[in-house]
N, C-alpha and C positions, 0 to 999 in steps of 0.2 A: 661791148664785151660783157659777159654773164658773169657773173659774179663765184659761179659755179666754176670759171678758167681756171683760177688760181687754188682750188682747193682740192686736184687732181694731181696724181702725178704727169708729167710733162718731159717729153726731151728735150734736148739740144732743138732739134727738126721744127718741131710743134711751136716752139717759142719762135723761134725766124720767122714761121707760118703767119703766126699773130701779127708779129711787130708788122710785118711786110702789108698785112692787109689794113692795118691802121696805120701806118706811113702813106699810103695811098689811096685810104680808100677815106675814110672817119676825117684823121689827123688834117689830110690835106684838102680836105671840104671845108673843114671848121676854122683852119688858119692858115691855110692861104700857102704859099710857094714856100718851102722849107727853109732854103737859103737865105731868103729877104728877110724871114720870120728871125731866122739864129744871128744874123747879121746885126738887123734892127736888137736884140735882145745884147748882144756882143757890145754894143755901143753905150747902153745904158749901165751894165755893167764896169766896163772899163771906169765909166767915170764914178760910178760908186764905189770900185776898189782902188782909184788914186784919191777920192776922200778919204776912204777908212786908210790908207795908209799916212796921210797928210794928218789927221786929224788923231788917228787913236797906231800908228806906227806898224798896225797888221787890220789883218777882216776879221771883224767879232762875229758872234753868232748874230746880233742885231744887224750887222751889214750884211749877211747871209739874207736874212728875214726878207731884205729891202730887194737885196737881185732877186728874191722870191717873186715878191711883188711887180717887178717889173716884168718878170717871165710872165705875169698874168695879166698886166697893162698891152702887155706888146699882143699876146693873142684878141685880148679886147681891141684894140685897134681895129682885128680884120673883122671878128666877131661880134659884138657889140650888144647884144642878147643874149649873151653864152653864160648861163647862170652861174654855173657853177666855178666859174672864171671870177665874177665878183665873189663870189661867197669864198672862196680860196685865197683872194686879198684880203679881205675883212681878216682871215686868221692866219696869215701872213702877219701883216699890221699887227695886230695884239699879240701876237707870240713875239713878235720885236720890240714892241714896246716894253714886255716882259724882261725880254733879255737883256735891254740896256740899263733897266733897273738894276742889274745883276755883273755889270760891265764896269 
């Protein structure tokens, strides 16, 4: 996607347009079958929102951080080269370790 997408106006129509051709075409090259992907992510998360509630009584912005991170582990799994997948963890990671400063 151009960078140039989002600095135009756009409808309703045009936005479906996009999502649909990167749910099928980009998205599901790069991580693999949508379902197994949200499923596996569904998983990790569950059990990081029964710590944060175990542990601190709700989700802090630092437990956010963390299903952050995991949304970017779980496409690392299919993808494994996907740069910007690590570099999205990396500031993941340090913006929660921020927040739990702050917690």
């Amino acid at each position: 996607m151009e960078n140039s997408y989002w600095r135009r106006p756009l409808n309703r129509d045009q936005i479906l347009d996009n999502a649909k051709q990167l749910i099928n075409g980009d998205r599901a090259k790069d991580y693999g079958d949508a379902y197994f992907t949200h499923d596996r992510i569904a998983k990790g998360w569950n059990v990081i929102a029964l710590g944060a509630i175990e542990s601190h009584g709700e989700i802090t912005a630092a437990h956010v951080a963390l299903m952050m991170d995991w949304l970017k582990t779980c496409r690392l799994i299919t993808t494994i080269n996907h740069a910007d997948s690590w570099t999205d963890k990396c500031g993941y990671s340090s913006l929660g370790g921020e927040f739990a400063g702050k917690e």
